[in-house]
ChimeraX commands (.cxc) that place a marker at each C-alpha (Angstrom):
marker #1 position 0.00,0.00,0.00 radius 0.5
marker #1 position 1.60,3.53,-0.94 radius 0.5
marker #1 position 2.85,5.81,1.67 radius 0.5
marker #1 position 1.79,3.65,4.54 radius 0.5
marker #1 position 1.71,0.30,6.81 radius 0.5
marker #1 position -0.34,-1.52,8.50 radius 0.5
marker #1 position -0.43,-3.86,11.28 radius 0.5
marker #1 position -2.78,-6.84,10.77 radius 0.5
marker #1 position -3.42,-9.50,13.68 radius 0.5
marker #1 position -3.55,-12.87,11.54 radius 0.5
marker #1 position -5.91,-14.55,14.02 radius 0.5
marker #1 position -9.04,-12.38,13.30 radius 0.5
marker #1 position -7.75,-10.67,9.79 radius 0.5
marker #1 position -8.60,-7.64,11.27 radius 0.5
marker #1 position -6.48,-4.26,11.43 radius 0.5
marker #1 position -4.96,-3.25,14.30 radius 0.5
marker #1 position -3.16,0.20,13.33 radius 0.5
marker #1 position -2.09,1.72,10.37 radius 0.5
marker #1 position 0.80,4.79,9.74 radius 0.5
marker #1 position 1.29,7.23,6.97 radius 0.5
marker #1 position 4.34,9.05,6.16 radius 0.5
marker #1 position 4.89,12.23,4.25 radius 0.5
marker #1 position 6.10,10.69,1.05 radius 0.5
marker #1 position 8.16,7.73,0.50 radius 0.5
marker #1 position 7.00,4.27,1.50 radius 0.5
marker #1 position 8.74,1.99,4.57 radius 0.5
marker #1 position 11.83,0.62,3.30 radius 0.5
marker #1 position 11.82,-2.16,5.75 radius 0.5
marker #1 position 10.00,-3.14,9.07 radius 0.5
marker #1 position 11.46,-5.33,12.02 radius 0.5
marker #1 position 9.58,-6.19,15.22 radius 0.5
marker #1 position 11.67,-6.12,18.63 radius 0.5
marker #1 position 12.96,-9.48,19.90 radius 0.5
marker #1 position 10.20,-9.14,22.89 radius 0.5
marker #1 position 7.30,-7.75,20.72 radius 0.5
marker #1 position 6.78,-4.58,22.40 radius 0.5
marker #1 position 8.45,-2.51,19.61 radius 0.5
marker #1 position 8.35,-2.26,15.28 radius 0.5
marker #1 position 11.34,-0.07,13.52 radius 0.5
marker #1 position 10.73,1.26,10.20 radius 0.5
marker #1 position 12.95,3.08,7.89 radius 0.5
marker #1 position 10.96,5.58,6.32 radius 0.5
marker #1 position 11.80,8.21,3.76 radius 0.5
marker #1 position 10.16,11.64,3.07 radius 0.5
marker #1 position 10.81,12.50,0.07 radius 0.5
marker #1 position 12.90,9.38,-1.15 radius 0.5
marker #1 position 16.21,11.43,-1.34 radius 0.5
marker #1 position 16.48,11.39,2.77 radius 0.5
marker #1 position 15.54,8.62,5.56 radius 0.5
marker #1 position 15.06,8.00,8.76 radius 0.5
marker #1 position 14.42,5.25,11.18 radius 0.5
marker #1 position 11.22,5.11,13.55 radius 0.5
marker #1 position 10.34,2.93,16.36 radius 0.5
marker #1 position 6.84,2.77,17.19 radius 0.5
marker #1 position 4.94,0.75,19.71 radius 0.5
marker #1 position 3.67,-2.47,18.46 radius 0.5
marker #1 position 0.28,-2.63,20.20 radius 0.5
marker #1 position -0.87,1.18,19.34 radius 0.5
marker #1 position 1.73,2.03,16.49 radius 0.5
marker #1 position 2.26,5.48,18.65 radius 0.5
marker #1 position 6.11,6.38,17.44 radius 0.5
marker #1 position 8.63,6.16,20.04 radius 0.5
marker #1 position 11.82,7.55,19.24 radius 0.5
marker #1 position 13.59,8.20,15.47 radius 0.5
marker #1 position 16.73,8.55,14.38 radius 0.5
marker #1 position 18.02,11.80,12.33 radius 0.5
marker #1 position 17.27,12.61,9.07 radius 0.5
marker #1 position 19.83,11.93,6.38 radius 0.5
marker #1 position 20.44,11.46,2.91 radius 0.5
marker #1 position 20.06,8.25,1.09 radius 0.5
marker #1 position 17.81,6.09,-0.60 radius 0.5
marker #1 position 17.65,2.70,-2.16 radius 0.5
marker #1 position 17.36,-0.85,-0.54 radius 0.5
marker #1 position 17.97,-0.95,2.78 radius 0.5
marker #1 position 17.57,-2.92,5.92 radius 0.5
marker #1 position 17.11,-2.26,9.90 radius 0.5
marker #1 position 17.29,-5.23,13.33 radius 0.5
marker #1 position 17.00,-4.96,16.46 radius 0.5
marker #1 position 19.85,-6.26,18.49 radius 0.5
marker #1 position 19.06,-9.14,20.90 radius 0.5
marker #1 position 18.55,-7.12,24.03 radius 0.5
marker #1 position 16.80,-4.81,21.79 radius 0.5
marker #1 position 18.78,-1.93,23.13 radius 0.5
marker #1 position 20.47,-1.08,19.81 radius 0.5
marker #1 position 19.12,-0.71,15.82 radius 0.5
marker #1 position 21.23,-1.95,13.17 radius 0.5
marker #1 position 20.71,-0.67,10.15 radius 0.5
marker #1 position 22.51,-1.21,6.67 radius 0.5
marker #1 position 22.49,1.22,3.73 radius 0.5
marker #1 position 22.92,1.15,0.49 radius 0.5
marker #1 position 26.58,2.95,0.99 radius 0.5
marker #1 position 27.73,-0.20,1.97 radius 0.5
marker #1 position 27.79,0.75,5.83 radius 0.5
marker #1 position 26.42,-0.22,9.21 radius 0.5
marker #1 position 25.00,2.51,11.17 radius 0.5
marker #1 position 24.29,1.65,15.17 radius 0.5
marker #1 position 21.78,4.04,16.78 radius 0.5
marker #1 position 20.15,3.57,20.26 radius 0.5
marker #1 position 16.31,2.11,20.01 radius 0.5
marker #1 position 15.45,4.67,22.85 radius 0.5
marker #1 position 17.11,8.16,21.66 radius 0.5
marker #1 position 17.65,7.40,18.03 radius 0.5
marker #1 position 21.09,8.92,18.92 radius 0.5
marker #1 position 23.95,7.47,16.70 radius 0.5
marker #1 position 26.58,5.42,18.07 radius 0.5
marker #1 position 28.77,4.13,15.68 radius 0.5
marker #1 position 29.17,3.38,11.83 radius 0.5
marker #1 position 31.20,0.95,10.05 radius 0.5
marker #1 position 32.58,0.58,6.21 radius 0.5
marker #1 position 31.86,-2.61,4.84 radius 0.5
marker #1 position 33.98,-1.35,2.13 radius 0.5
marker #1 position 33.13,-1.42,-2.18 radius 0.5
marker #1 position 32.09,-3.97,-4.45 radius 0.5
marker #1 position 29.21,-5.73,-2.80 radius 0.5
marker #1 position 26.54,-6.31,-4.82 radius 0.5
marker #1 position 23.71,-6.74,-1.69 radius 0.5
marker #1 position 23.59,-7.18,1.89 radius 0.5
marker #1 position 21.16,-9.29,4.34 radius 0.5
marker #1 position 21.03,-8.49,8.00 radius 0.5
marker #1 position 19.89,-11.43,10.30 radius 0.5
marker #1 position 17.11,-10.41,11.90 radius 0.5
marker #1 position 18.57,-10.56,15.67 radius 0.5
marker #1 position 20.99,-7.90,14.51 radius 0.5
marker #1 position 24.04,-10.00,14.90 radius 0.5
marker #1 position 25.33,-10.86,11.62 radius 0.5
marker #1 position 25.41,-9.57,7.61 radius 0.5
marker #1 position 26.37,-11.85,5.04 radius 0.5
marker #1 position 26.94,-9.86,1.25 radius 0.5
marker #1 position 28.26,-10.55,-1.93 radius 0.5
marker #1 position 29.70,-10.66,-5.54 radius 0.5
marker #1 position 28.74,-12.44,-8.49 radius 0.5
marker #1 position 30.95,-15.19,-7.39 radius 0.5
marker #1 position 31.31,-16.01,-3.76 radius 0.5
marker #1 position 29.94,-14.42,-0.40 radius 0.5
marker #1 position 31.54,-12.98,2.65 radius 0.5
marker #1 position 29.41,-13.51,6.24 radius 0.5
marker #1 position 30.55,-11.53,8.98 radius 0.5
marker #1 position 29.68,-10.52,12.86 radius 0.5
marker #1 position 29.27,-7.16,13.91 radius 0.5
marker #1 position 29.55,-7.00,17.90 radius 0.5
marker #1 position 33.03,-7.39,17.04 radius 0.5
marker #1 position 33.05,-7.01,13.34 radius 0.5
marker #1 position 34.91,-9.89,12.03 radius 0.5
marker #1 position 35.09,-11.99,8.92 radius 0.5
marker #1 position 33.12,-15.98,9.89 radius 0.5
marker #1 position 32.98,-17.37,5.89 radius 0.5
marker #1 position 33.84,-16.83,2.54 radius 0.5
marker #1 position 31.55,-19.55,0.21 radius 0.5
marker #1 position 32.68,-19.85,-3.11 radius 0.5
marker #1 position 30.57,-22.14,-4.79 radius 0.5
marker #1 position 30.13,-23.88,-8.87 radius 0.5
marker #1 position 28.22,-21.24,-10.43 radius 0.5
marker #1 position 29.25,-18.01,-11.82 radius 0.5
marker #1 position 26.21,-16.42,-10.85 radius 0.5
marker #1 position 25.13,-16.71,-6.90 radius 0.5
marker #1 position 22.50,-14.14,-5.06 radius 0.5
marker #1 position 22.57,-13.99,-1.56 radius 0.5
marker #1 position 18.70,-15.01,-0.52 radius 0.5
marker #1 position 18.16,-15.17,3.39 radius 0.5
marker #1 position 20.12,-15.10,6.80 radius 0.5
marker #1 position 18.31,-16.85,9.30 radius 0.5
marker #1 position 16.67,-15.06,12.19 radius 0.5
marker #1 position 19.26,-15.84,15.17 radius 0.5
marker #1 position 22.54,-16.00,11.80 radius 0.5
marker #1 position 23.04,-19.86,11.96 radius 0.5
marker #1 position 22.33,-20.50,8.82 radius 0.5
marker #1 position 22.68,-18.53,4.67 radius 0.5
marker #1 position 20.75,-19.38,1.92 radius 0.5
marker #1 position 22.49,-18.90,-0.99 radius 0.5
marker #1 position 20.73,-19.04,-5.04 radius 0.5
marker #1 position 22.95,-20.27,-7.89 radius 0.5
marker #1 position 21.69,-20.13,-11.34 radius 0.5
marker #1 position 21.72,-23.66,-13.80 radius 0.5
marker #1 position 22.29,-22.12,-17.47 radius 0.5
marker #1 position 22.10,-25.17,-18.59 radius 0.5
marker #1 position 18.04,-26.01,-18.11 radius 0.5
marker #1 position 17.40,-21.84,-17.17 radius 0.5
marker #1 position 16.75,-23.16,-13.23 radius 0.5
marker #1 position 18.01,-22.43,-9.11 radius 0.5
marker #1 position 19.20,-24.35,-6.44 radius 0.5
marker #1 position 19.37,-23.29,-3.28 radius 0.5
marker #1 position 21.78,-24.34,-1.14 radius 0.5
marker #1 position 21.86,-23.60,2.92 radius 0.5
marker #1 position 25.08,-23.75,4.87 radius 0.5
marker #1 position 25.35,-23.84,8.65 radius 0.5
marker #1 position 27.28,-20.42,9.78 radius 0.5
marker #1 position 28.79,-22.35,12.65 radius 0.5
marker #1 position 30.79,-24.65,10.59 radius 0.5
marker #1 position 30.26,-23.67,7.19 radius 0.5
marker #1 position 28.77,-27.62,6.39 radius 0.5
marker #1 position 26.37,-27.67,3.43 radius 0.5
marker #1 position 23.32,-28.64,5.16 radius 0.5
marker #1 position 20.71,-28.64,2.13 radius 0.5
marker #1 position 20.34,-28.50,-1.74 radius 0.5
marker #1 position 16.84,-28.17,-3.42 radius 0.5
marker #1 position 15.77,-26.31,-6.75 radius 0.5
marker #1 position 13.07,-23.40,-6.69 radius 0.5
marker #1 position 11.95,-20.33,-9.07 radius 0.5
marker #1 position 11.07,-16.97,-8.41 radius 0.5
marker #1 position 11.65,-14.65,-5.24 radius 0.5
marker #1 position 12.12,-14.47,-2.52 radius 0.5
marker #1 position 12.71,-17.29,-0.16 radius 0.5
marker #1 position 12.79,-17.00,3.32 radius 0.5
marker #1 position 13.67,-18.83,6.29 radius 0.5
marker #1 position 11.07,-19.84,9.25 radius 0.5
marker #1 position 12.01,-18.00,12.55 radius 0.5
marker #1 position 13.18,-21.64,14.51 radius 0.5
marker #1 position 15.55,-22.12,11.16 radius 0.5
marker #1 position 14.38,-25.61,10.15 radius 0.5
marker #1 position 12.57,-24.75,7.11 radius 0.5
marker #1 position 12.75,-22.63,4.22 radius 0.5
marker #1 position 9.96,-21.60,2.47 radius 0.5
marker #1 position 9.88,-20.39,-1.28 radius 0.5
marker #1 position 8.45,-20.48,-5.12 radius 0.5
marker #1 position 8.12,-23.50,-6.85 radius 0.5
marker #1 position 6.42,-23.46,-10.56 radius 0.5
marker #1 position 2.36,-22.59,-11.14 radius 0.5
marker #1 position 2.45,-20.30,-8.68 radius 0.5
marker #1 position 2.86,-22.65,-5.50 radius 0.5
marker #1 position 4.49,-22.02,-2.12 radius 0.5
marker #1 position 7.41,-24.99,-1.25 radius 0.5
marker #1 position 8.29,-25.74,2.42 radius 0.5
marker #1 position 11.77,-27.70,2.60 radius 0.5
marker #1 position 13.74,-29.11,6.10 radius 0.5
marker #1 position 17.08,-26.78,6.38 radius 0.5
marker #1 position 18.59,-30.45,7.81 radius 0.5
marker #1 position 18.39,-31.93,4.57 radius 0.5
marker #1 position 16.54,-30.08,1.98 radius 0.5
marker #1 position 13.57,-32.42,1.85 radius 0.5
marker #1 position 10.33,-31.04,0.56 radius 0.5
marker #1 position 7.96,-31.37,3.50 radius 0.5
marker #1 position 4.81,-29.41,1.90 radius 0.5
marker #1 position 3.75,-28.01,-1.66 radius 0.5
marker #1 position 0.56,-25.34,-1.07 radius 0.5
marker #1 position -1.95,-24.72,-4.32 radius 0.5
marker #1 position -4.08,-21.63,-3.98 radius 0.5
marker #1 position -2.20,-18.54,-6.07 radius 0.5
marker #1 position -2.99,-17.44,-9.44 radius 0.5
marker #1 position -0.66,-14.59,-9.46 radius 0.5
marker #1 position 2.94,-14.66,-9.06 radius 0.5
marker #1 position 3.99,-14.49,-5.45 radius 0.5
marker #1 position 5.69,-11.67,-4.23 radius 0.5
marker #1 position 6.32,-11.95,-0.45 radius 0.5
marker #1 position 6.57,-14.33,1.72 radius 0.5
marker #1 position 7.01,-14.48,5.59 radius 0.5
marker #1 position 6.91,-17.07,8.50 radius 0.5
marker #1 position 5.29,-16.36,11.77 radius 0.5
marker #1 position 7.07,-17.99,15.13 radius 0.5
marker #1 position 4.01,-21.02,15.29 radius 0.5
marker #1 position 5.32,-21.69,11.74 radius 0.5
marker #1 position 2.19,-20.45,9.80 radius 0.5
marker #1 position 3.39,-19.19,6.63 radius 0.5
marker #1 position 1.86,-16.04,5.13 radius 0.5
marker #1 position 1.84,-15.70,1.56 radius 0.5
marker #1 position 1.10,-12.80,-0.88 radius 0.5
marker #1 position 0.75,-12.01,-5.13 radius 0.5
marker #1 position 0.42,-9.80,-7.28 radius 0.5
marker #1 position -3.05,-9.64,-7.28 radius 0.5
marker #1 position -3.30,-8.44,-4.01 radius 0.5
marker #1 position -4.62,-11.84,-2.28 radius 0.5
marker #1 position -2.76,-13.05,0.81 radius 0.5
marker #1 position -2.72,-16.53,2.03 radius 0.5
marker #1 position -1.86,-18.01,5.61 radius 0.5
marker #1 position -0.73,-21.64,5.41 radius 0.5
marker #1 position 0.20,-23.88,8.44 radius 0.5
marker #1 position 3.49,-26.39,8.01 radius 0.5
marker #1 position 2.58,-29.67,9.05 radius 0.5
marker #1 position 3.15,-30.87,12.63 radius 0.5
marker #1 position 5.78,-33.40,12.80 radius 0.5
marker #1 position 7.89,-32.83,9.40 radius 0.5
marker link #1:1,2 radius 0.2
marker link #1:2,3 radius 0.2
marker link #1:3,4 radius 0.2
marker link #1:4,5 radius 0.2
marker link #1:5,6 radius 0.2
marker link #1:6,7 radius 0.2
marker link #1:7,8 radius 0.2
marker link #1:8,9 radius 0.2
marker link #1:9,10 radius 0.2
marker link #1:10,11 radius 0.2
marker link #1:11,12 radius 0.2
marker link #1:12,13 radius 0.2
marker link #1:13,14 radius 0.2
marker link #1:14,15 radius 0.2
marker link #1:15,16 radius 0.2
marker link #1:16,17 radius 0.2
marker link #1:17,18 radius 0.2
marker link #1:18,19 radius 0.2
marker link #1:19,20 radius 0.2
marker link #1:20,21 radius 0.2
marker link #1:21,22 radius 0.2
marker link #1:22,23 radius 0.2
marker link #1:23,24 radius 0.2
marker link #1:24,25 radius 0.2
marker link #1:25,26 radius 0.2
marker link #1:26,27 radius 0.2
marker link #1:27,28 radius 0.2
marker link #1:28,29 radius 0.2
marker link #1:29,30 radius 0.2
marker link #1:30,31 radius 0.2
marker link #1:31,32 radius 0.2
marker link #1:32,33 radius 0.2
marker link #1:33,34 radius 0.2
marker link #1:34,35 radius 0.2
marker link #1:35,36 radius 0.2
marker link #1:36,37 radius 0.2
marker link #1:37,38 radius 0.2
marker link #1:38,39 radius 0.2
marker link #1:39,40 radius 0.2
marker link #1:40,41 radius 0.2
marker link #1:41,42 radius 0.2
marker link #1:42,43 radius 0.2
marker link #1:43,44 radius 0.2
marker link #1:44,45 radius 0.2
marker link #1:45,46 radius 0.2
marker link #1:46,47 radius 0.2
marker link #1:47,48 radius 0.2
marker link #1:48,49 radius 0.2
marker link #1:49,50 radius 0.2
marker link #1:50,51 radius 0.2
marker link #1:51,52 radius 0.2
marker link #1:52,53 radius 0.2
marker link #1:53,54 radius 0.2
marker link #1:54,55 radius 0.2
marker link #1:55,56 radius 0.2
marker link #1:56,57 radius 0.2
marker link #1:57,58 radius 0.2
marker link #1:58,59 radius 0.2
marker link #1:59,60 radius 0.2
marker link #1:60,61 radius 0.2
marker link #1:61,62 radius 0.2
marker link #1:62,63 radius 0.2
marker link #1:63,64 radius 0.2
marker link #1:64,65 radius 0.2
marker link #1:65,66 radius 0.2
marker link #1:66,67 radius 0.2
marker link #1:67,68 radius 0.2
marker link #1:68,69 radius 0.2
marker link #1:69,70 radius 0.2
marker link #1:70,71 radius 0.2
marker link #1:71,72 radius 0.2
marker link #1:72,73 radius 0.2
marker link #1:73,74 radius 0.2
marker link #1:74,75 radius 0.2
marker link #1:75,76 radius 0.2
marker link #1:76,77 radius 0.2
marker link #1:77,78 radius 0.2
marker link #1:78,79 radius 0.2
marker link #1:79,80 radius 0.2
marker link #1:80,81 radius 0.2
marker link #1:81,82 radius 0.2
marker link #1:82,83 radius 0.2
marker link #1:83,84 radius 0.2
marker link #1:84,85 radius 0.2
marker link #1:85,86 radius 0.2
marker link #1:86,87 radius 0.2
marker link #1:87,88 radius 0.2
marker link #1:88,89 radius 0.2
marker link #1:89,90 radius 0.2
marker link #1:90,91 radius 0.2
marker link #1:91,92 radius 0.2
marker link #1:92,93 radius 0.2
marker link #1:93,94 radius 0.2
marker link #1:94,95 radius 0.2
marker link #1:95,96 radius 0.2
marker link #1:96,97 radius 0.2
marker link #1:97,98 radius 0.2
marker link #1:98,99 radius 0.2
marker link #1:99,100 radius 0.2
marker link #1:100,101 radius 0.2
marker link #1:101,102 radius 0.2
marker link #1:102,103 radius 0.2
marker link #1:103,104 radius 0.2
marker link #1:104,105 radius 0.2
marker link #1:105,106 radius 0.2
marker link #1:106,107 radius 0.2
marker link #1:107,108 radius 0.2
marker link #1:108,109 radius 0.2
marker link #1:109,110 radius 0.2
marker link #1:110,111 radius 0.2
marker link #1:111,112 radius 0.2
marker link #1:112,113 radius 0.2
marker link #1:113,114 radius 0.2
marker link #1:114,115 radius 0.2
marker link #1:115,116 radius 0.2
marker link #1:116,117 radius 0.2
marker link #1:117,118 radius 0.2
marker link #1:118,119 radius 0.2
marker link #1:119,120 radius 0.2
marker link #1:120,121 radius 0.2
marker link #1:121,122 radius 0.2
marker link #1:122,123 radius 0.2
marker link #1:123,124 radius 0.2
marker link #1:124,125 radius 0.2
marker link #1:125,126 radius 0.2
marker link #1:126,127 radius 0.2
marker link #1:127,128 radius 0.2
marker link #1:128,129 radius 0.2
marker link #1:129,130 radius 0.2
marker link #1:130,131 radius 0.2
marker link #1:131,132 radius 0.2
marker link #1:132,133 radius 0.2
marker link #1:133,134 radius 0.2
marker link #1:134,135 radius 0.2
marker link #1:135,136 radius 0.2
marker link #1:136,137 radius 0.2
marker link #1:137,138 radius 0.2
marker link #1:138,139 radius 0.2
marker link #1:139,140 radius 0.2
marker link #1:140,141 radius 0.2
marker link #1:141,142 radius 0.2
marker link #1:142,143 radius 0.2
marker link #1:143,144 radius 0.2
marker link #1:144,145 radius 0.2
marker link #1:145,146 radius 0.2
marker link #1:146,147 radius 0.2
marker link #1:147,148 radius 0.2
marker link #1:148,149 radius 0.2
marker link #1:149,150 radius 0.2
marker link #1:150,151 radius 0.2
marker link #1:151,152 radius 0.2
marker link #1:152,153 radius 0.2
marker link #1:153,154 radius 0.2
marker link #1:154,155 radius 0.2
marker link #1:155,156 radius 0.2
marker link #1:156,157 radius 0.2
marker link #1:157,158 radius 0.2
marker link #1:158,159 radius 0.2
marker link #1:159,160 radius 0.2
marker link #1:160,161 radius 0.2
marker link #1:161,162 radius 0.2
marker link #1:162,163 radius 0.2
marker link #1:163,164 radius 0.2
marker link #1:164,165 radius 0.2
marker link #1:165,166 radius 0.2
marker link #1:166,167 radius 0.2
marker link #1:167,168 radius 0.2
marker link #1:168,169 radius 0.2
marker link #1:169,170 radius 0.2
marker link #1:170,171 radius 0.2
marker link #1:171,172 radius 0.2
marker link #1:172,173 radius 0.2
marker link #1:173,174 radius 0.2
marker link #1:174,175 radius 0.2
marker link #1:175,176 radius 0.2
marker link #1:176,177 radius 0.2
marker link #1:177,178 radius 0.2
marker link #1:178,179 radius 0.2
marker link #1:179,180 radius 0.2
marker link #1:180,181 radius 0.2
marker link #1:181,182 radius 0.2
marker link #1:182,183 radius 0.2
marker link #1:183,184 radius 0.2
marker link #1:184,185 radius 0.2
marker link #1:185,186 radius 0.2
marker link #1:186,187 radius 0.2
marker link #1:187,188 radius 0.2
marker link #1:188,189 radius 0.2
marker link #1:189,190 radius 0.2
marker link #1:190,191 radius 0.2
marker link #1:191,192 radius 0.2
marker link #1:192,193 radius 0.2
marker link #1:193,194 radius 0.2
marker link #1:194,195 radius 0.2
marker link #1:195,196 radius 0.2
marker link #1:196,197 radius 0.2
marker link #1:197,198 radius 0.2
marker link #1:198,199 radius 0.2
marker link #1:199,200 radius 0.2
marker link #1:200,201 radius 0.2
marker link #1:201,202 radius 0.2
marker link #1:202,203 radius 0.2
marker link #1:203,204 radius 0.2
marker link #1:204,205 radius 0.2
marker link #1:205,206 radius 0.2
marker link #1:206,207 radius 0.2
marker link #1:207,208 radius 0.2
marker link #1:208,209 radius 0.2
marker link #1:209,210 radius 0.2
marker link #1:210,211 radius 0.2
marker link #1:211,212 radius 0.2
marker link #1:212,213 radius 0.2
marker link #1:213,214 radius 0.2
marker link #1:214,215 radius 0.2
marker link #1:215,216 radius 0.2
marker link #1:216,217 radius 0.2
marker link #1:217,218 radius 0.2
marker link #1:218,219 radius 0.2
marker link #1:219,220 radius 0.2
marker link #1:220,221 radius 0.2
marker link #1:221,222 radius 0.2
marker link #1:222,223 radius 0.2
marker link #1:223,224 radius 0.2
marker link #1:224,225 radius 0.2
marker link #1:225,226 radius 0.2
marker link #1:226,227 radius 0.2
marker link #1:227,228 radius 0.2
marker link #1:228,229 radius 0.2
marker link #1:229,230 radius 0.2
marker link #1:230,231 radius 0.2
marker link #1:231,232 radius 0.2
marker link #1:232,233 radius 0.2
marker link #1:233,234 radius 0.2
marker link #1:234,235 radius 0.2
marker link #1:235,236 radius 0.2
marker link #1:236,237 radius 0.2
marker link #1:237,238 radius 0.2
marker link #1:238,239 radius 0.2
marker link #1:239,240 radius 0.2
marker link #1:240,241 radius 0.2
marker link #1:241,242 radius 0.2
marker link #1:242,243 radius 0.2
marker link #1:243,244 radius 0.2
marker link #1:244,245 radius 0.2
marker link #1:245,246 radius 0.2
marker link #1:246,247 radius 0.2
marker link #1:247,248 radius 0.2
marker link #1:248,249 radius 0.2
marker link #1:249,250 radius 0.2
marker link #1:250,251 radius 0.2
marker link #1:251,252 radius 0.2
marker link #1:252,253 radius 0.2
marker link #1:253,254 radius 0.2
marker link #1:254,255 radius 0.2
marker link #1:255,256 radius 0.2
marker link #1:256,257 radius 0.2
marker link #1:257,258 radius 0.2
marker link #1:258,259 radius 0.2
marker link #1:259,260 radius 0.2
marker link #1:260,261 radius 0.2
marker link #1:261,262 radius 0.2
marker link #1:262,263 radius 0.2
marker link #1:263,264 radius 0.2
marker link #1:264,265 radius 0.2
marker link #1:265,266 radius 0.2
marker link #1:266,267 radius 0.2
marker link #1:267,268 radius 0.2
marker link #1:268,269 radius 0.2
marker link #1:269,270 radius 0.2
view
């Protein structure tokens, strides 16, 4: 929806709040690690931005950050003690501010060449990369954990998990026009999964077991993270499908591009 958000409980459907900005749409949303809190980054007049907490039950803002110039993709977490917002840009840097007073509190340079970045959604850990391998690396100290280099010549980085143990990683098959996905545990850097999908994006479930993506005529695909087995194949889209998110009781929330969204459940058990 232009120039605004909205905050939907998925047990009734219904609508609980909804915010408008001046001009430019949210650039991304993350909810607080306890629930109590939603950061947006929000831009004005899509030359500046600006990150917002508001309160998750009321959608009341809470504190921002300053306004500055930039624009493009970008992404925002909460740390785990949700004390702290870390926030990527499209300059290649991290920006720390505090969740309560917005004030900054440190920036780092991921330095040039990186084609995208993903932020794990506890705040912990960014994983980017080039056209032929990717670099993960922690931020509370910022250090390099992997370099992946893998058989293709093309690779997009898909998906950190939500707590960083585990990348999904897209490599493109010239040969039949296809993608696999392959997931590799950040701990040790094992290969944990391989399956083939279409489309974007493809997202991880909050516990990390599954991932869920595209598969063809429109369908949503569930597969294990522990060994890429398909555990569930969902009919019900006519559109292509555009977003996709997980909720922590592992209902998965669908939505295409003719506006219809579509709450799934992952079997018990798989």
């Amino acid at each position: 929806i232009p120039n605004e958000f909205v905050a939907i409980d998925l047990a009734t459907g219904e609508e609980k709040w909804k915010i408008r900005e001046a001009a430019g749409t949210p650039n991304d949303l993350a909810y607080s690690h306890d629930g109590q809190s939603v950061a947006a980054i929000v831009s004005p007049d899509y030359e500046r931005f600006q990150i917002k907490v508001y309160d998750a039950a009321t959608g009341k803002e809470r504190s921002a950050t300053p306004l500055v110039e930039g624009s493009g993709t970008m992404q925002v977490a909460f740390s785990p003690d949700d004390e702290t917002l870390v926030h990527h840009s499209n300059d290649q840097k991290i920006n720390l501010y505090d969740a309560v007073s917005g004030r900054q509190r440190e920036a780092v340079s991921l330095g040039r060449g990186w084609s995208s970045l993903e932020l794990s959604d506890d705040g912990n850990t960014i994983a980017s990369e080039t056209s032929r391998f990717a670099l993960v690396q922690s931020i509370e100290p910022f250090r390099e954990l992997h370099q992946f280099r893998e058989w293709s010549e093309h690779l997009w980085l898909q998906e950190l998990s939500a707590d960083g143990r585990f990348i999904a990683l897209k490599y493109s098959r010239p040969e039949d026009r296809s993608s696999v996905i392959v997931v590799r545990d950040l701990k040790t850097g094992a290969k944990l999964g391989r399956f083939r999908t279409e489309g974007h994006p493809e997202v991880f479930s909050p516990d990390g077991r599954y991932v869920v993506g595209q598969i063809p005529t429109n369908r949503v695909g569930v597969w294990r993270v522990a060994d890429g087995l398909r555990v569930a194949a969902w009919y019900g889209h006519t559109a292509n499908i555009i977003a996709l998110g997980v909720t922590p009781d592992n209902k998965v929330v669908s939505g295409d591009n003719d506006g219809f969204v579509r709450v799934w459940t992952i079997p018990e058990g798989e």
